[in-house]
C-alpha positions as a Markdown table, in Angstrom:
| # | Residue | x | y | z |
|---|---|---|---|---|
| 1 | Unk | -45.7 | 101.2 | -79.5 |
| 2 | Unk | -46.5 | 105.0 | -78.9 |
| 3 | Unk | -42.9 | 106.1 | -80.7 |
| 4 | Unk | -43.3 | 103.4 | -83.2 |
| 5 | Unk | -46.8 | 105.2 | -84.3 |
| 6 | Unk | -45.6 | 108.3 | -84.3 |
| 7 | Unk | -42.7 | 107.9 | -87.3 |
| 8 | Unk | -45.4 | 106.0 | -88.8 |
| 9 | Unk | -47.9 | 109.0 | -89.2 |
| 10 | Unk | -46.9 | 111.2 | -92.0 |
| 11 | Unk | -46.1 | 108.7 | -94.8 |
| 12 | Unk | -49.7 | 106.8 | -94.4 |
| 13 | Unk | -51.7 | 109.4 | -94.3 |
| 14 | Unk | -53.8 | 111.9 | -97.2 |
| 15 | Unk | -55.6 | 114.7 | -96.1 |
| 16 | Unk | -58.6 | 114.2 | -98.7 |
| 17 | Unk | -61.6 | 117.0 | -97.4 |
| 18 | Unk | -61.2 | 120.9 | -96.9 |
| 19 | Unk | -60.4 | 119.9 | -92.9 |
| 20 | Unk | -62.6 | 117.4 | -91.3 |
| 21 | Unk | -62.4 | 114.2 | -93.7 |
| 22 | Unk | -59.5 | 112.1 | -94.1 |
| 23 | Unk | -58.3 | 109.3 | -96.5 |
| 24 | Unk | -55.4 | 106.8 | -96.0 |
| 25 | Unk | -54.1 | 103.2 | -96.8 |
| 26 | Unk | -55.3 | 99.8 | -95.3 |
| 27 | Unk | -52.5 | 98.2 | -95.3 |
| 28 | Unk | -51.0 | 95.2 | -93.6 |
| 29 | Unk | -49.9 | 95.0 | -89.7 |
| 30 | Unk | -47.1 | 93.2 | -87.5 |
| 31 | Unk | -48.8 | 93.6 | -84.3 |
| 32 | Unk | -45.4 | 92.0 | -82.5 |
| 33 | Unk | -43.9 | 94.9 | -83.5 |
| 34 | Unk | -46.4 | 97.5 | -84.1 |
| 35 | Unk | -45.8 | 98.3 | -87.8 |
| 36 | Unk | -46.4 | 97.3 | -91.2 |
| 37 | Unk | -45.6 | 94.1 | -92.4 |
| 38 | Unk | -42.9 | 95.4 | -94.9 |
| 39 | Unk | -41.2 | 98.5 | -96.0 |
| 40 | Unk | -42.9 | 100.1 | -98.4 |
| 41 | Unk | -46.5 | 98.7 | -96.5 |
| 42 | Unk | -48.3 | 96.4 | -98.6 |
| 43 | Unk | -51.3 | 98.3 | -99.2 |
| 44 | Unk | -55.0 | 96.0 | -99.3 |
| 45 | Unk | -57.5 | 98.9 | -99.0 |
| 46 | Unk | -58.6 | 102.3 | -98.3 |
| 47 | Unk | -60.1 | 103.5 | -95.1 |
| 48 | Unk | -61.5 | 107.1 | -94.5 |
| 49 | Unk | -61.8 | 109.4 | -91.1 |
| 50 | Unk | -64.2 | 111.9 | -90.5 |
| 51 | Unk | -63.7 | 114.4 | -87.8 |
| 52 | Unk | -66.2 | 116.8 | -86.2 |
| 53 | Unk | -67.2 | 118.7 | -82.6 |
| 54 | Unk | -68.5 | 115.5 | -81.2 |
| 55 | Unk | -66.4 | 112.5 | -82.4 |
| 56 | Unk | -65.2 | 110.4 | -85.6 |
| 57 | Unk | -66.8 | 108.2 | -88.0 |
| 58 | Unk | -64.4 | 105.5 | -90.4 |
| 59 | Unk | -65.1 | 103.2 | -93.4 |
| 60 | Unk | -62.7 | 100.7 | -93.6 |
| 61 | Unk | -62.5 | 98.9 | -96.8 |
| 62 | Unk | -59.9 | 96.4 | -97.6 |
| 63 | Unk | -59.2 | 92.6 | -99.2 |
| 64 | Unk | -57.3 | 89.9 | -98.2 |
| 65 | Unk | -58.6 | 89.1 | -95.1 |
| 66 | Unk | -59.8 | 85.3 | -93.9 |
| 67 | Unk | -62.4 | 84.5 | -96.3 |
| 68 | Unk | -65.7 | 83.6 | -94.2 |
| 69 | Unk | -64.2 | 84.5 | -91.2 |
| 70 | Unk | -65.5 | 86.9 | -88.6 |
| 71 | Unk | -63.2 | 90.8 | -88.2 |
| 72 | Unk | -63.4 | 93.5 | -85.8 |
| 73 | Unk | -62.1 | 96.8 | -86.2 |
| 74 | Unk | -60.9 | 98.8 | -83.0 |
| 75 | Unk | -60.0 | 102.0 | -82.3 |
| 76 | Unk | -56.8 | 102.9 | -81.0 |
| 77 | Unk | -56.6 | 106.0 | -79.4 |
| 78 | Unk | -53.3 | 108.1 | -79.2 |
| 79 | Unk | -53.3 | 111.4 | -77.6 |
| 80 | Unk | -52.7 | 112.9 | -74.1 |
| 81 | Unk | -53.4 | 110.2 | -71.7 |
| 82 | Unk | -54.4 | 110.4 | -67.8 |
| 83 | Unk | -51.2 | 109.1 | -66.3 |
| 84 | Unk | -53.2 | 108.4 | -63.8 |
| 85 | Unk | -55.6 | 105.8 | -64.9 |
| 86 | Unk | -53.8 | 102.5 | -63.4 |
| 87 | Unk | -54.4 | 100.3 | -66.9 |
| 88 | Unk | -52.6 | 103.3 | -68.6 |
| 89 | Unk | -48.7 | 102.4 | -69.0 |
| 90 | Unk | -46.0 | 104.5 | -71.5 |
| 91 | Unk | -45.8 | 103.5 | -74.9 |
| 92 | Unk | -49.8 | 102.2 | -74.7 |
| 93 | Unk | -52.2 | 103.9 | -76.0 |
| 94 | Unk | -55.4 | 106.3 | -74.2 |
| 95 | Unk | -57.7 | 103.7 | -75.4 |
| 96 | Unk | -58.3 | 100.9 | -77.3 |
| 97 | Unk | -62.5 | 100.6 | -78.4 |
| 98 | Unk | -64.4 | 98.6 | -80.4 |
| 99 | Unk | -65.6 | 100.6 | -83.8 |
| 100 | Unk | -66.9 | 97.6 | -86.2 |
| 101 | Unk | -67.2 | 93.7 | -86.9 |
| 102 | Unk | -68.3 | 91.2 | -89.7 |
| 103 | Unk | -67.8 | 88.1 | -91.1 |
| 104 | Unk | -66.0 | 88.1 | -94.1 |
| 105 | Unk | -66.9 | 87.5 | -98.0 |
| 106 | Unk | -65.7 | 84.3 | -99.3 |
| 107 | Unk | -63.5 | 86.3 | -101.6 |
| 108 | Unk | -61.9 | 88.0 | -98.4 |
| 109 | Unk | -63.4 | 91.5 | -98.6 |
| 110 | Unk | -65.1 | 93.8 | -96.4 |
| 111 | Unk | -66.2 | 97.3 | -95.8 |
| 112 | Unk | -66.4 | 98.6 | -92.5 |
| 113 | Unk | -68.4 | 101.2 | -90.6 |
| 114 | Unk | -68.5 | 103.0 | -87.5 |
| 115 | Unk | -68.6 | 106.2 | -84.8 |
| 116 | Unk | -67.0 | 106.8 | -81.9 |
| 117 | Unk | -68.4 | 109.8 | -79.7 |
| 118 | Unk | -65.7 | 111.7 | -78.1 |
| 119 | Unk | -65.9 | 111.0 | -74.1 |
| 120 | Unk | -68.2 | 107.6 | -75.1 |
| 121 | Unk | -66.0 | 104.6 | -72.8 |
| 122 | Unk | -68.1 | 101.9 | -74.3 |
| 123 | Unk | -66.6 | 98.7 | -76.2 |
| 124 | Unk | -63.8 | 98.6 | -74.6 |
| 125 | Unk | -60.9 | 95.9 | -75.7 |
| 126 | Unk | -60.3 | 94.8 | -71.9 |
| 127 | Unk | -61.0 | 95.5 | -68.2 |
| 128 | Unk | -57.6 | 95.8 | -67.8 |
| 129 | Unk | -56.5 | 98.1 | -71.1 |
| 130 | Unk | -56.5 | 101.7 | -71.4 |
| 131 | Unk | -60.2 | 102.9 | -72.4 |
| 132 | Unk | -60.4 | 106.6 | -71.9 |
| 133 | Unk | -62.4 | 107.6 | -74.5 |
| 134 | Unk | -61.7 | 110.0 | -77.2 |
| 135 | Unk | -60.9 | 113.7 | -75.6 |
| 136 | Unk | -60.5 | 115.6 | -78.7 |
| 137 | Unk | -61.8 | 114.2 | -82.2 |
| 138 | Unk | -59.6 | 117.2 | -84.0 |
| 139 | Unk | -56.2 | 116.6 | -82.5 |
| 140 | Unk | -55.9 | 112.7 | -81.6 |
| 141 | Unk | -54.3 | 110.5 | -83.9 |
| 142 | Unk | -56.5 | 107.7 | -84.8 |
| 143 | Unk | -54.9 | 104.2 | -85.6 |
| 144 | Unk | -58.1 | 101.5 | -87.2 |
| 145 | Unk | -56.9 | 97.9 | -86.3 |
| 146 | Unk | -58.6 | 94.8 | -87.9 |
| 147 | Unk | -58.4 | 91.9 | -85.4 |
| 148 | Unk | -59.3 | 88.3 | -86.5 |
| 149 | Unk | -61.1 | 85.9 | -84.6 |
| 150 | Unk | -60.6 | 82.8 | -86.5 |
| 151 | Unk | -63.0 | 80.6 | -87.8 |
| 152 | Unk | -67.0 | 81.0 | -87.3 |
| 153 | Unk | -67.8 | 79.7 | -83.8 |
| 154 | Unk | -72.0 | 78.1 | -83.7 |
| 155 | Unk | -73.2 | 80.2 | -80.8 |
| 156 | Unk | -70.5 | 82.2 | -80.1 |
| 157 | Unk | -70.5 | 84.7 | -83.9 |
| 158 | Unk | -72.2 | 87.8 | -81.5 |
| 159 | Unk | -68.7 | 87.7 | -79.4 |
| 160 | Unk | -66.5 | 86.9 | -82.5 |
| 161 | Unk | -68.1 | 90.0 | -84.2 |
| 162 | Unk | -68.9 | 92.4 | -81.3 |
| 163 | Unk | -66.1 | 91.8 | -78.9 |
| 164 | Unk | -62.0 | 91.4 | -78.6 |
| 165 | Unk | -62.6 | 87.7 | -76.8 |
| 166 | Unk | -59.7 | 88.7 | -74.9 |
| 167 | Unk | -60.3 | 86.6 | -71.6 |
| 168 | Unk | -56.4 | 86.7 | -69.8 |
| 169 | Unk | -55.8 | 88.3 | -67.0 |
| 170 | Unk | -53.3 | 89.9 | -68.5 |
| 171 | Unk | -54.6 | 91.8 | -71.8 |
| 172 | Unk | -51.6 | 91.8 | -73.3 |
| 173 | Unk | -51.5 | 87.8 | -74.0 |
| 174 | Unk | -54.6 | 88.1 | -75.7 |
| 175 | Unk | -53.0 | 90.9 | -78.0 |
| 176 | Unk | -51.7 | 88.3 | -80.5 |
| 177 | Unk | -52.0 | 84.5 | -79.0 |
| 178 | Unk | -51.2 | 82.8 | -81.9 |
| 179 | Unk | -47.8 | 84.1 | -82.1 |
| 180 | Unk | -47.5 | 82.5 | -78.2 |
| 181 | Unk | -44.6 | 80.2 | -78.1 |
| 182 | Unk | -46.2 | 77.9 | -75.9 |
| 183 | Unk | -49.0 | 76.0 | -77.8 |
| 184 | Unk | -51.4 | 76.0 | -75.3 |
| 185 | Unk | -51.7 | 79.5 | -74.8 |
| 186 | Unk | -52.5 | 79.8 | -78.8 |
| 187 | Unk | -55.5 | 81.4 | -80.6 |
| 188 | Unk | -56.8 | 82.4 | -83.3 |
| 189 | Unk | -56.7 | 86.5 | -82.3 |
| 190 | Unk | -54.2 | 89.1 | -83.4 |
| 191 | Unk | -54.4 | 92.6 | -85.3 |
| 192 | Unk | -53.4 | 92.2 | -89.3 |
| 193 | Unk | -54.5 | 95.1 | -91.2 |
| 194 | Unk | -54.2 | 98.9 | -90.1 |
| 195 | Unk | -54.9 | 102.3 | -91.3 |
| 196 | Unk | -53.3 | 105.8 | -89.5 |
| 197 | Unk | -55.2 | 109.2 | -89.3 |
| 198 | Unk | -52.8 | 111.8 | -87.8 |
| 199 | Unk | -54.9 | 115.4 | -87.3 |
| 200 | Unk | -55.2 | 117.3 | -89.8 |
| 201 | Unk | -52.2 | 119.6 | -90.6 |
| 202 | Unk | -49.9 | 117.8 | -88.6 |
């Protein structure tokens, strides 16, 4: 996934402010294979990053999602992982975090907003995934997933909104269930949108 990001940086992304703010496609994911959907992406939005001392900030604006369903955005982390932390594997990322959630228009839109503190461990997608917090807001590369959660559940919109629901043991079965060949391990989670921020000047 890690290499597959990387050749995906430059094309995606704008530099849009005089070093610190960032502007770059929403466009639509294949989180099976870590890239967009097609080749040129099909682009459903705009997202923005903003970098400073402490952290980043994002708006994530984009169409075409489940209309009236709840979305969460997550952070995905790339840059110089501990090799030590024992959830951290090559080709995953530092951290995945949550940044955002909402239910959706009935015309599929959404905007999108959120911080992450650099260091800040909180929201994280899994026990058992990478969460190591982000070390340096000016030199990571910042990938914005949107993550569905299917239709609105009566008592449960808090998790569908605020959470990744991902209950395996192994966090990797809950990346994308409803591609699961067996239909009993099915849901209705999995990444379908993204935007990529490489740092600025890379």
């Amino acid at each position: 996934i890690a290499a597959a990001l990387s050749a995906l940086a430059l094309p995606f992304v704008a530099g849009a402010g005089p070093v610190t703010k960032q502007t770059g496609d929403v466009f639509l994911w294949n989180d099976l294979t870590a890239k967009p959907t097609t080749n040129p992406p099909t682009v459903v939005g705009k997202a923005s990053l903003v970098r400073n001392d402490n952290g980043v900030s994002m708006t994530f604006r984009t169409t075409r999602l489940p209309a009236g369903e709840p979305i969460t955005i997550w952070w995905i982390v790339l840059e110089q992982c501990d090799e030590a932390d024992p959830n951290w594997a090559k080709g995953m990322p530092c951290s995945a975090q949550f940044a955002a959630g909402r239910v959706v228009s009935k015309n599929g839109t959404a905007t999108f907003t959120g911080r992450l503190a650099e260091v800040n461990r909180s929201g994280c997608f899994h026990p058992k995934f990478p969460c190591q917090g982000l070390k340096d807001a000016g030199t990571a590369t910042v990938l914005l997933l949107a993550r569905t959660h299917g239709p609105k559940i009566p008592g449960k919109l808090y998790e569908q909104t605020h959470t990744s629901e991902a209950l395996s043991k192994d966090p990797k079965a809950d990346l994308c269930p409803a591609m699961n060949k067996d239909p009993r391990e099915r849901r209705s989670f999995c990444q379908i949108q993204a935007a990529l921020f490489t740092p600025v000047g890379s």
